[in-house]
C-alpha positions, 0 to 999 in steps of 0.5 A: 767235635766231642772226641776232639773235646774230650782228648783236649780235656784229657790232655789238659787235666791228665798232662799236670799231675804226670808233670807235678809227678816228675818235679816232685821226683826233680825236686826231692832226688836231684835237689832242684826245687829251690825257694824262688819256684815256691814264690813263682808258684805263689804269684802264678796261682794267686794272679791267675786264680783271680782271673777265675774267680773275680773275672770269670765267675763274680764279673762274667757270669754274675755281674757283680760289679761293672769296669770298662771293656778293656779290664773286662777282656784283661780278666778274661784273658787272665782267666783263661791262663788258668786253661779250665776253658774258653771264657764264653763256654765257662760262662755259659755253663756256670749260669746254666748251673745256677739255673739248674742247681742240683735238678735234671740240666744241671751240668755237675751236681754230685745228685745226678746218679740214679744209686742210691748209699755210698756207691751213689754218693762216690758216682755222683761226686766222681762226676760232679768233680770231673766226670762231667768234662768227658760226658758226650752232653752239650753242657750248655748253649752259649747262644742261650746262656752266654749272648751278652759275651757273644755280642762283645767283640773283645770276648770273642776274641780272648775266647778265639784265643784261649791256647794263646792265653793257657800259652801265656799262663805257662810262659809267665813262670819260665819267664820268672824262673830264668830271670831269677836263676839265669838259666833254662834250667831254672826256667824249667823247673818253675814251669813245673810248679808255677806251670804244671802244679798250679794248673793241677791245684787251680783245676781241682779247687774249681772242681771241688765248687762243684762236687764237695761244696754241694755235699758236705758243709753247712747251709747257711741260707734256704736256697733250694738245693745242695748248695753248701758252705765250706770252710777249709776250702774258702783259702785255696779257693779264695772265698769261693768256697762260701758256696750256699752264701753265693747260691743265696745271693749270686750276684753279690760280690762278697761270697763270705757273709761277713769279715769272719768268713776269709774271702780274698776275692772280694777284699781284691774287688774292694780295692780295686773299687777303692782304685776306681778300676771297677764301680757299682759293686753289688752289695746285699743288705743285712736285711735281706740276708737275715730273711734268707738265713735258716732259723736255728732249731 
């Protein structure tokens, strides 16, 4: 139902900057963030941003590599923590990006708005970065987009189950907090950050995939679209950020074109490949990246 749609997605990117609001006022006035809550948040986005970009996004959505269904319905449970959505609804829609990159169906290109100079410009990233969450289109069939998830009872359910494992995503760093302060207090106070400030920071490094990376930065290889690489949001975004390199070659797993170009995401992948977790990892020879790569004026 879209109202119902909309008031979640509301509360869900709304409730965490209120929150990051009042611990801040907590941490600063009444002294209460303390340098465990820091590690807890580090664990927290780390763990959980993970399950976004190695589970939802490079496995999920692109096949980037193969494991066996259990660590398949891990990541995505894993990935839900991160509350952006149920696991089959986030597929479908990224791949129906890719099909529509920046053209009329893409469900977030920052290239939509019909004005033109900076009031176009502001409209379109406003809507590419978040806008797009509250529009009343159906953002994508997962009938159409997403029938191999569908067919696959363990995903079903992760995706039934999505409160449970956003529920379990929040429990996670109260957990930590009391075991390391032994009280609620500090149970409490990592749940702001490791809770509260890492949904607000996750959310926003996603959105900005969507918004700054198809309007500022460098095109590295002809894709066809807006689709751009951009440095300084490759850290928080763990390699994600390298975003005309994935849009070159989407189902690779590396999104960084090299070891010069910090990709966290793939360097996990790698040792879990090392491990035996996962195999037929997806590689892209030097050959077909240079036949792809602009020719420097």
């Amino acid at each position: 139902m879209p109202f119902i749609d909309r008031f979640a997605s509301a509360v869900v990117t709304g409730a965490p900057p209120i929150l990051v609001l009042i611990g801040m006022y907590l941490g600063w006035m009444d002294h209460l963030l303390v340098w465990q809550d820091l590690v807890i948040f580090a664990i927290c986005y780390a763990g959980i941003g993970m399950g976004i970009t190695v589970g939802f996004h490079r496995l999920l959505t692109h096949r980037s590599f193969k494991c066996n269904r259990w660590v398949r319905a891990g990541f995505a449970a894993l990935g839900s923590a991160a509350a952006e959505g149920p696991v089959i609804d986030w597929v479908a829609t990224h791949r129906k990006h890719h099909q529509f990159s920046d053209e009329a169906g893409d469900p977030h290109s920052p290239h939509a708005c019909e004005d033109h100079g900076f009031k176009g410009a502001f409209k379109g990233l406003l809507h590419a970065h978040i806008g797009w969450v509250f529009s009343d289109m159906e953002v994508a069939d997962e009938e159409r987009y997403a029938k191999d998830l569908l067919a696959d009872p363990l995903l079903k359910f992760v995706d039934r189950t999505f409160v449970l494992w956003v529920a379990l995503g929040l429990a996670l760093p109260f957990g930590l907090g009391v075991a390391v302060s032994g009280n609620v207090t500090g149970g409490l106070c990592a749940l702001l950050w490791g809770g509260a400030l890492r949904i607000f920071l996750m959310h926003h490094a996603t959105f900005s995939i969507n918004s700054l990376c198809h309007f500022f930065g460098d095109q590295d290889y002809d894709t066809g679209d807006e689709s751009r690489n951009l440095a300084w949001l490759a850290v928080p975004t763990w390699g994600e950020a390298w975003h005309n390199t994935h849009h070159a070659f989407p189902t690779s797993y590396r999104h960084g074109a090299d070891a010069r170009q910090l990709d966290l995401s793939a360097e996990f992948i790698e040792v879990l490949e090392r491990l035996g977790i996962v195999w037929d990892v997806v590689r892209i020879p030097d050959e077909r990246r240079q036949r792809k790569a602009r020719i420097a004026a």
